[in-house]
N, CA, C and O of each residue as an XYZ file, in Angstrom:
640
protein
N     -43.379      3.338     24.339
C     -43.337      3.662     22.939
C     -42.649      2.512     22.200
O     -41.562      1.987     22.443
N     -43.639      2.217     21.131
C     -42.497      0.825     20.593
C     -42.389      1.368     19.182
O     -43.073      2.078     18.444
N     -41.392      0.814     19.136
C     -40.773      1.021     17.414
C     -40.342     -0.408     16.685
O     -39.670     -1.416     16.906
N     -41.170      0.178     15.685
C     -41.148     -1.194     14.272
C     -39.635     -1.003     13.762
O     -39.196      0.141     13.639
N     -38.714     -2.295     13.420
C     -37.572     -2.266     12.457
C     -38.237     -2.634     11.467
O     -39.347     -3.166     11.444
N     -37.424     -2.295     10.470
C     -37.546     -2.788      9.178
C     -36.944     -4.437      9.028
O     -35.773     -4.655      9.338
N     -37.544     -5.196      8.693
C     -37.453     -6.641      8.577
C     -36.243     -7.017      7.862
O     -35.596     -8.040      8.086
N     -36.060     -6.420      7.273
C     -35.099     -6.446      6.060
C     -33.592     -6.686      6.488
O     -32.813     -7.469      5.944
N     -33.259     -5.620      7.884
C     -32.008     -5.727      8.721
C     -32.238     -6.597     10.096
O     -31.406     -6.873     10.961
N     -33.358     -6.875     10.036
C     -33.817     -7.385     11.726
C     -32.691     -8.833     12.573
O     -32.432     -9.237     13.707
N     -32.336     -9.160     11.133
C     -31.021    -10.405     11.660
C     -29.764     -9.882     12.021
O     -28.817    -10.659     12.138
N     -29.592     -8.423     12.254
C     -28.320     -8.074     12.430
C     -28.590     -8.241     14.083
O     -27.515     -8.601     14.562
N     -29.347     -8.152     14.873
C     -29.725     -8.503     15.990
C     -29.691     -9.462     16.356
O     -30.334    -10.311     15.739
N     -28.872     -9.893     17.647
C     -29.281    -10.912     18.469
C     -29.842    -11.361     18.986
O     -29.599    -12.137     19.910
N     -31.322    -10.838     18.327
C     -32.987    -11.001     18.807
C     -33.291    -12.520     18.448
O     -33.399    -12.599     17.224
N     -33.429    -13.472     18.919
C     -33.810    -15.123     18.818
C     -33.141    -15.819     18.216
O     -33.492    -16.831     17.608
N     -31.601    -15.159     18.347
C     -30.524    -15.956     17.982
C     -30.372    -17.574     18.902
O     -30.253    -18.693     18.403
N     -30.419    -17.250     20.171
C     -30.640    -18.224     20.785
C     -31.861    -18.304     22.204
O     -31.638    -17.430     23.041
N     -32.368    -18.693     22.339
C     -33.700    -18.790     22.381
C     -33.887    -19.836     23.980
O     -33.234    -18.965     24.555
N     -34.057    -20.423     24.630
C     -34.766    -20.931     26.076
C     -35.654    -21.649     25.659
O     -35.950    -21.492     24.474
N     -36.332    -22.588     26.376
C     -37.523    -23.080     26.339
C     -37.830    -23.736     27.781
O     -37.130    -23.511     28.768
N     -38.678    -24.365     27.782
C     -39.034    -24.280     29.513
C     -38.659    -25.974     30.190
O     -38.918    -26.537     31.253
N     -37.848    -26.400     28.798
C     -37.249    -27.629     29.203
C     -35.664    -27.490     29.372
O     -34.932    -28.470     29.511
N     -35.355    -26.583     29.353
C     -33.715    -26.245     29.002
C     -33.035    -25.770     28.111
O     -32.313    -24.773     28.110
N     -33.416    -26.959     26.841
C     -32.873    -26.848     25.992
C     -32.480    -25.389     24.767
O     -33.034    -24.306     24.574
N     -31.950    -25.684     24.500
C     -31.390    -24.342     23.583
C     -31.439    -24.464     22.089
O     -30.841    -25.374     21.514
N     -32.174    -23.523     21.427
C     -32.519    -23.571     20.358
C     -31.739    -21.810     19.278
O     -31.870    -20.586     19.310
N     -30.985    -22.853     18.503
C     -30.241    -21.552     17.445
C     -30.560    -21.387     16.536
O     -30.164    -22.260     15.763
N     -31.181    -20.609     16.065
C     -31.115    -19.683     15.099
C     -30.539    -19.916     13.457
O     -31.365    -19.703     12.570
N     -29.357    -20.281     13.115
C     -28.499    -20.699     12.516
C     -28.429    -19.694     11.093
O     -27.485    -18.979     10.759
N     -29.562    -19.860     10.478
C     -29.848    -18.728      9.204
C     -29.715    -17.349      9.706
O     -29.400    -16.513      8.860
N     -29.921    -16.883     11.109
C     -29.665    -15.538     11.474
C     -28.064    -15.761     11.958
O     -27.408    -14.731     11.800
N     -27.522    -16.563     12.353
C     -25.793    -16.371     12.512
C     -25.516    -16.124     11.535
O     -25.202    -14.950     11.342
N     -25.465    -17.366     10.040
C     -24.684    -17.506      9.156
C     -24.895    -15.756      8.593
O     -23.895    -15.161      8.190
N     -26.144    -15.111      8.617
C     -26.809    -13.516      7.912
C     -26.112    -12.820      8.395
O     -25.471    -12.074      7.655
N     -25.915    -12.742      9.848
C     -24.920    -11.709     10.805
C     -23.750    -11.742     10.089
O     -23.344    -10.700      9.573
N     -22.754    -13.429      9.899
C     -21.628    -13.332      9.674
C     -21.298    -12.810      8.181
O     -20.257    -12.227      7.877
N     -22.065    -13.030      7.545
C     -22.028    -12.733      5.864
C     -22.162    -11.272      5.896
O     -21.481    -10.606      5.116
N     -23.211    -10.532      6.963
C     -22.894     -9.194      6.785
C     -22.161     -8.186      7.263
O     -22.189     -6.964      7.120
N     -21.285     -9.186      8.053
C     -20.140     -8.134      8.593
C     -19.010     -8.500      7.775
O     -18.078     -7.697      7.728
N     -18.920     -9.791      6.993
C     -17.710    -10.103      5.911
C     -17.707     -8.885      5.104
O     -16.787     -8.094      4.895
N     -19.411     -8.893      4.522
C     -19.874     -8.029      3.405
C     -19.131     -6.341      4.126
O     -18.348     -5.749      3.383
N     -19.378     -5.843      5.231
C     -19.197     -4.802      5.724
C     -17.508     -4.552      5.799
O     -17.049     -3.582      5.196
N     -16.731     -5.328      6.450
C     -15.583     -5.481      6.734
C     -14.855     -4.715      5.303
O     -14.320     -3.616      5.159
N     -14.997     -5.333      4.790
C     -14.992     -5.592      2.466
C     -14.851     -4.230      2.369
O     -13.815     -3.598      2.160
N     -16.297     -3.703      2.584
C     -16.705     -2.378      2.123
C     -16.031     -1.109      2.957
O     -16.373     -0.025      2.483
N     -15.398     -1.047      3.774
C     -15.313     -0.521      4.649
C     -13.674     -0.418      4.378
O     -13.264      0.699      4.694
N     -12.673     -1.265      3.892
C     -11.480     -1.538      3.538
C     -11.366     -0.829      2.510
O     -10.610      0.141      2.446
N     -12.325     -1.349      1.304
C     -12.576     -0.875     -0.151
C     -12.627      0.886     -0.488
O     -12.189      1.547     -1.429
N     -13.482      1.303      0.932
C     -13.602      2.675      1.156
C     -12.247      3.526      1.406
O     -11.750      4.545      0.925
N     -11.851      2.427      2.571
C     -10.331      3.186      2.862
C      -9.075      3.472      2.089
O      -8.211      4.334      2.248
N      -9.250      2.250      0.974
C      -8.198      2.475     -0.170
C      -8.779      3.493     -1.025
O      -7.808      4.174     -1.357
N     -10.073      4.101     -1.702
C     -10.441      4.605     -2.756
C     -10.272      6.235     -2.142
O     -10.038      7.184     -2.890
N     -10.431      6.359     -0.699
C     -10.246      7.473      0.075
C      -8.290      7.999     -0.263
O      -7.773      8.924     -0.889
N      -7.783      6.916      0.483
C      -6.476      6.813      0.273
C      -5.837      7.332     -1.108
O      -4.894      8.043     -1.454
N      -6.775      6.653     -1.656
C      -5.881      7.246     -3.316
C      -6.332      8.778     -3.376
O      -5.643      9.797     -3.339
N      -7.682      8.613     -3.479
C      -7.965     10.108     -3.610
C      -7.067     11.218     -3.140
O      -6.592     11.982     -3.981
N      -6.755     11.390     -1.669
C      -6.282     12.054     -0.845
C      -4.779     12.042     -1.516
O      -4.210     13.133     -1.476
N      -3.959     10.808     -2.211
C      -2.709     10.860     -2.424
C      -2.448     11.956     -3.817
O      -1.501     12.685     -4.110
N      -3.533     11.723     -4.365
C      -3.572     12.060     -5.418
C      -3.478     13.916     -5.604
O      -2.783     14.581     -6.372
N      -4.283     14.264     -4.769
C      -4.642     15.279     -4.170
C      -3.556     16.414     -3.481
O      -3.492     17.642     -3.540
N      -2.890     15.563     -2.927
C      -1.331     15.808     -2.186
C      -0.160     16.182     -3.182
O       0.809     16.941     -3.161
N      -0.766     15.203     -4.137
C       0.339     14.956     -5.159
C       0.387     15.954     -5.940
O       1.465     16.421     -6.307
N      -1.165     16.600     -6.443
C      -1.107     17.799     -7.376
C      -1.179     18.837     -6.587
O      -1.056     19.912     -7.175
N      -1.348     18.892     -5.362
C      -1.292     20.300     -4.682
C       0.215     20.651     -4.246
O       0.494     21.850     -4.228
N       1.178     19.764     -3.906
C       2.579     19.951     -3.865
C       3.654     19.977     -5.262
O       4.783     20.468     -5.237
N       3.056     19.376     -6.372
C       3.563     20.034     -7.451
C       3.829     21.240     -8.082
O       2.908     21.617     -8.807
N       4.922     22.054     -8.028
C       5.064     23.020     -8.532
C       5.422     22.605     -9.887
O       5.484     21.446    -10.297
N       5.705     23.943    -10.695
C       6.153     23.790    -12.225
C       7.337     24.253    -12.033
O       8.047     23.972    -12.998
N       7.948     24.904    -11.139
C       9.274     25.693    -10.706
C      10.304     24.853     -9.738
O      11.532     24.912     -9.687
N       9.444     24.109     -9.040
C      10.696     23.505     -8.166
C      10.567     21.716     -7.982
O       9.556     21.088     -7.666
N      11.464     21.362     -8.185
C      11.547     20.186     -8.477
C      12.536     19.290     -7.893
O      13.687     19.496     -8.277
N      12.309     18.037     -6.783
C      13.256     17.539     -5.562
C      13.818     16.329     -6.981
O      13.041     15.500     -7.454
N      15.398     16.502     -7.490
C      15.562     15.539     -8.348
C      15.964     14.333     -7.560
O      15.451     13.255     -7.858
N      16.942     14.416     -6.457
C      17.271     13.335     -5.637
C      17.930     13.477     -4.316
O      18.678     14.431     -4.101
N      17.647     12.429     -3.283
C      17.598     13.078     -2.226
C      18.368     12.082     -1.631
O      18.592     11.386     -2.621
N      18.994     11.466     -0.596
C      20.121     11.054      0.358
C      20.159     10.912      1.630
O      21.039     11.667      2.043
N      19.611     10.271      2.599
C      19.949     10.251      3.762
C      21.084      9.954      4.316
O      21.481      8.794      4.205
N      21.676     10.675      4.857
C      23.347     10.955      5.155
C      23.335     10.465      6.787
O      24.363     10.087      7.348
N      22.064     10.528      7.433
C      21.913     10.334      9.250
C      20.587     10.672      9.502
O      19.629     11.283      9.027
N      20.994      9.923     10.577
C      19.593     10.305     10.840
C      18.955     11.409     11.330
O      19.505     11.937     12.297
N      17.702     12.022     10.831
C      16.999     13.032     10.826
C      18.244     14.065     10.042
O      18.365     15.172     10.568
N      18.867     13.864      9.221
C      19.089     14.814      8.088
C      19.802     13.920      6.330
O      20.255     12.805      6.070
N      19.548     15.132      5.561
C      19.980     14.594      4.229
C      19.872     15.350      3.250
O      19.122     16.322      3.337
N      20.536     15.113      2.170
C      21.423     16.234      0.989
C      20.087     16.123     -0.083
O      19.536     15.033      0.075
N      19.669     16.650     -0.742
C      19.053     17.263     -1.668
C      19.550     18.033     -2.633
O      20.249     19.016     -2.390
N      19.145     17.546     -4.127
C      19.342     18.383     -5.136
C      18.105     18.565     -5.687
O      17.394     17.573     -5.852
N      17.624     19.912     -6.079
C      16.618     20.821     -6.104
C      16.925     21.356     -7.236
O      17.958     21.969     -7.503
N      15.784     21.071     -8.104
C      15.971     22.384     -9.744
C      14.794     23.178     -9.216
O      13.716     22.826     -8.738
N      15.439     24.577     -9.498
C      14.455     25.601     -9.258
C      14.905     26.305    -10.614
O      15.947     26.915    -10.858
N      13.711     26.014    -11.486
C      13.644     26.598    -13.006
C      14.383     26.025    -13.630
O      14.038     24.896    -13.978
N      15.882     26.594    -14.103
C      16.812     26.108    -14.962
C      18.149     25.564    -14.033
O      18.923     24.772    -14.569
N      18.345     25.923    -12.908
C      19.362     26.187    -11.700
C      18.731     25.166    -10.924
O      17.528     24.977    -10.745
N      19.805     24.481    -10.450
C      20.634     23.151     -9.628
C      21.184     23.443     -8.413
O      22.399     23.633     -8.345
N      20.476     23.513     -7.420
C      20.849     23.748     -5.911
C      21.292     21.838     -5.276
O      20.590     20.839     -5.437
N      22.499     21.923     -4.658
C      22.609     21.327     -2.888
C      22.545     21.782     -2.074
O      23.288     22.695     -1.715
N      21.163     21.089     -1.160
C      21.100     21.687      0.156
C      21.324     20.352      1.395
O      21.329     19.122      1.443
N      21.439     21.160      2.006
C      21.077     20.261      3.650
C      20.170     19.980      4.452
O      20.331     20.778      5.375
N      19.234     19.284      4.701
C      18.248     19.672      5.668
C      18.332     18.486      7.110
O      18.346     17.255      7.112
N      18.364     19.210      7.930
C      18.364     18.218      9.407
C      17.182     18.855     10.048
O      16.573     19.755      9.469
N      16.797     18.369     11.358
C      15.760     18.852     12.049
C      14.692     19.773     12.113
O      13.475     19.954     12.071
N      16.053     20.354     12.263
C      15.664     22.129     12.665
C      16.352     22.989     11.681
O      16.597     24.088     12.179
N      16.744     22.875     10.472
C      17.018     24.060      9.443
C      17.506     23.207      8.021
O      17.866     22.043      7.848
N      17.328     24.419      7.065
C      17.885     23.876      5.922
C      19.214     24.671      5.395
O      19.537     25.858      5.427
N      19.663     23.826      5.039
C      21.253     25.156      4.680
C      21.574     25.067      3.143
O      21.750     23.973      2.607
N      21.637     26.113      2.533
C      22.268     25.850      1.092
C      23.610     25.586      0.818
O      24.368     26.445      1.268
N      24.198     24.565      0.157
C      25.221     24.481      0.140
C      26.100     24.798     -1.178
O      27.266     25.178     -1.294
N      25.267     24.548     -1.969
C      26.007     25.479     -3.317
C      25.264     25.001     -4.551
O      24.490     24.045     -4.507
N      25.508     25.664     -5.608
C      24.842     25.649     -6.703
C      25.746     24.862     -7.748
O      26.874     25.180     -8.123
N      24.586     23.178     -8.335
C      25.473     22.773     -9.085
C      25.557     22.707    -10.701
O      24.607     22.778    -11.481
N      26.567     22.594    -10.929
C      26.551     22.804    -12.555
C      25.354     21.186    -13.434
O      25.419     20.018    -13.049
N      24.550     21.638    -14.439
C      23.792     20.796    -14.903
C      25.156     19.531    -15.574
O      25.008     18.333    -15.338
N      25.835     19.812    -16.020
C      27.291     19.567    -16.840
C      27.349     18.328    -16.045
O      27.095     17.248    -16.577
N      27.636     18.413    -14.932
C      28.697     17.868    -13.641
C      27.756     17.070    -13.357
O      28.302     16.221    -12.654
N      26.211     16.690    -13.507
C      25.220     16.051    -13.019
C      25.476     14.610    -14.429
O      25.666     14.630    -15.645
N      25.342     13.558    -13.409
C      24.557     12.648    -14.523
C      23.353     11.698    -14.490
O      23.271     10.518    -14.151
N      22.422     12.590    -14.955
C      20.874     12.975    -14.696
C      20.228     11.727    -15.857
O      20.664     11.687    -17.008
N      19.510     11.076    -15.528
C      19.116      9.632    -16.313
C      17.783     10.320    -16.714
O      16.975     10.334    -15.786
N      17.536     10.650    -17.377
C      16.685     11.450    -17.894
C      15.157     10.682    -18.541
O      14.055     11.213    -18.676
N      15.560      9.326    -18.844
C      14.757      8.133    -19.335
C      14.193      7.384    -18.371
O      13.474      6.488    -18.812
N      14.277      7.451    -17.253
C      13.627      7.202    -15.886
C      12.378      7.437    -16.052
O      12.032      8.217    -16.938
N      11.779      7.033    -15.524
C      10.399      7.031    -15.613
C      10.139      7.382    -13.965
O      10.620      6.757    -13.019
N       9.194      8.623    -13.896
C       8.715      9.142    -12.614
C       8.437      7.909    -11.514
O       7.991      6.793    -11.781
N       8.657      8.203    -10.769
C       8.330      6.818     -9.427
C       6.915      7.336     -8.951
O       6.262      6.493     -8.335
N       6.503      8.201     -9.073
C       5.010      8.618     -9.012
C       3.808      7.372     -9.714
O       2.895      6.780     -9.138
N       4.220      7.306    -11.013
C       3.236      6.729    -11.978
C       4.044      5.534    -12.602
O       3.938      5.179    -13.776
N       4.852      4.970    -11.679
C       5.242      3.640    -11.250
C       4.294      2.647    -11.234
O       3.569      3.006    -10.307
N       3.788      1.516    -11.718
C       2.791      0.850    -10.706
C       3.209     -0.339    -10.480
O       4.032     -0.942    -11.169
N       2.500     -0.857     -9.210
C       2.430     -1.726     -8.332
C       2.931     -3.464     -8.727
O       3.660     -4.223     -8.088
N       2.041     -3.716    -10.320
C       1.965     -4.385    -11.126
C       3.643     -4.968    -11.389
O       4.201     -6.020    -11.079
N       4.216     -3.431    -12.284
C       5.601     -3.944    -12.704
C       6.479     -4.874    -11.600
O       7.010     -5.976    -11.740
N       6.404     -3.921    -10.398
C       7.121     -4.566     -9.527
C       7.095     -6.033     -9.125
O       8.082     -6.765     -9.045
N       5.467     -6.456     -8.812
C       5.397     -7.919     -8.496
C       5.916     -8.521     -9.797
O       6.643     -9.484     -9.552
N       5.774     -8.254    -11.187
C       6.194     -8.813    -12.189
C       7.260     -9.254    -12.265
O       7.378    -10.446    -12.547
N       8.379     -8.459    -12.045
C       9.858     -8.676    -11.950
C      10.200     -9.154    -10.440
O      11.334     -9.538    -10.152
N       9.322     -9.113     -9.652
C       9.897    -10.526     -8.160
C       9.334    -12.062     -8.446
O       9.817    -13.073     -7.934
N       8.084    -12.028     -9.477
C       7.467    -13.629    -10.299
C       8.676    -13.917    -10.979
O       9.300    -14.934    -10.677
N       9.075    -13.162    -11.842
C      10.144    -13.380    -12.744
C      11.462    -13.939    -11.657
O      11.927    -15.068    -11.816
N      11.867    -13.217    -10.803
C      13.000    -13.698    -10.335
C      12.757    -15.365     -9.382
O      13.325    -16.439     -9.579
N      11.946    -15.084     -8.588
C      11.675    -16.231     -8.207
C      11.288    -17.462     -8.939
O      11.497    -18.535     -8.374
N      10.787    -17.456    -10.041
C      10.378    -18.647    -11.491
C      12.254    -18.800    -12.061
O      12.545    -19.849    -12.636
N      12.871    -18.217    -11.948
C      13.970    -18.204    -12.404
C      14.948    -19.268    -11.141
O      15.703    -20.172    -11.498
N      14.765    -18.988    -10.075
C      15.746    -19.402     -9.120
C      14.517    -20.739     -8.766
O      14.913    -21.799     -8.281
N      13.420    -20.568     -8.999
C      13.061    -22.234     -8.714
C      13.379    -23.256     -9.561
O      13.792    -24.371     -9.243
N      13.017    -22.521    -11.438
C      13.344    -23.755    -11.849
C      15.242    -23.799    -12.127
O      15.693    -24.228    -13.189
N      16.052    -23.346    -11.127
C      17.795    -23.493    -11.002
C      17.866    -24.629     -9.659
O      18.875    -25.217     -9.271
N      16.565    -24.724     -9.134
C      16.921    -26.030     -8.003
C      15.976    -26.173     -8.079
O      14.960    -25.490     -8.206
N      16.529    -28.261     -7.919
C      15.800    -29.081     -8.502
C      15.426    -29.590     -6.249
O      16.197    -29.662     -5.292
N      14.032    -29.781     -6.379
C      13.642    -29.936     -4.935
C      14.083    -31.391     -4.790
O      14.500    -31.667     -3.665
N      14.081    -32.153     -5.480
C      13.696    -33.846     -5.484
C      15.535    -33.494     -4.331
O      15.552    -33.653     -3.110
N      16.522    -33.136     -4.977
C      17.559    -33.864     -4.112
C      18.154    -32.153     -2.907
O      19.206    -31.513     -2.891
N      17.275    -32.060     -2.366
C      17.203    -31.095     -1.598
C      17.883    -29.387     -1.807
O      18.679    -28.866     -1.026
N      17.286    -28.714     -3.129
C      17.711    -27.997     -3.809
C      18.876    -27.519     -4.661
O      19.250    -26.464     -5.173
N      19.373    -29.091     -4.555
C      20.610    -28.497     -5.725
C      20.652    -29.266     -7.083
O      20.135    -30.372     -7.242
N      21.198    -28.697     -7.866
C      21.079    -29.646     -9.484
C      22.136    -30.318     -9.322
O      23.242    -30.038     -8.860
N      21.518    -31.577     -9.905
C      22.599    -33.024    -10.209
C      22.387    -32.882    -11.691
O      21.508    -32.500    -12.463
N      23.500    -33.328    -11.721
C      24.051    -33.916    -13.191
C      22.949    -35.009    -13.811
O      22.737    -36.117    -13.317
N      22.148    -34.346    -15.257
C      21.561    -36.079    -15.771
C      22.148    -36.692    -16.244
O      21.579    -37.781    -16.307
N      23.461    -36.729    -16.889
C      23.792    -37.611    -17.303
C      24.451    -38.762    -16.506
O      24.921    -39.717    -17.126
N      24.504    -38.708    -15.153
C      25.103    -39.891    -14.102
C      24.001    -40.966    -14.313
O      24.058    -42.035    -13.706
């Protein structure tokens, strides 16, 4: 039983990539390598591209399905490892708790008063990516042009 490919993909095959002849010599292909390699670049690409647009989706997803309107993790502490302190608004009320391994413990309820809650913060959720590299360009443009390379990073005096 033989079966026709479609011509169209037929270079993804190593079908007369390289080839024999009855003198030895070896004969390549070259337009079917360079096609192979361009379409697994092309694939590689797509296949990455997929995994991030998946990725977000799914975060996104996580993100509104674990949102409550009632309970809310304001800030959290790792004190050791595999445990750490949490403060929790549930409605109007300010819990510390504990959580390690294997349990969570309440530790008491704190006054809003006694908190000093930065309120102008901007969610770390809807943070982006952007600001951050912005302000490490910024710092680094700052500390290059403070040393001068010519005399092995430190500033000399111009007027000597």
């Amino acid at each position: 039983m033989y079966i026709q490919m479609d011509s169209s993909f037929s270079f993804l095959l190593f079908q007369n990539s390289v080839t024999s002849n009855t003198g030895g010599q070896t004969n390549i292909n070259w337009f079917n390598m360079l096609g192979q390699f361009f379409f697994l670049i092309f694939l590689f690409a797509a296949i990455l591209f997929g995994a991030y647009c998946v990725t977000r989706w799914i975060g996104r997803f996580q993100y509104q399905r674990y949102q409550g309107g009632n309970i809310k993790i304001l800030e959290s502490v790792v004190i050791a490892s595999q445990k750490m302190l949490q403060l929790i608004q549930v409605g109007n009320r300010i819990f510390l708790i504990g959580i390690s391994k294997d349990n969570i413990v309440y530790l008491t309820e704190v006054e809003k008063e006694a908190l000093q809650i930065k309120e102008n913060i901007k969610d770390p959720s809807y943070i982006k990516f952007d600001s951050y590299l912005k302000q490490w360009i910024k710092k680094f443009d700052k500390d290059s042009q403070s040393k001068d390379i010519r005399f092995g990073g430190e500033k000399q005096d111009e007027e000597k």
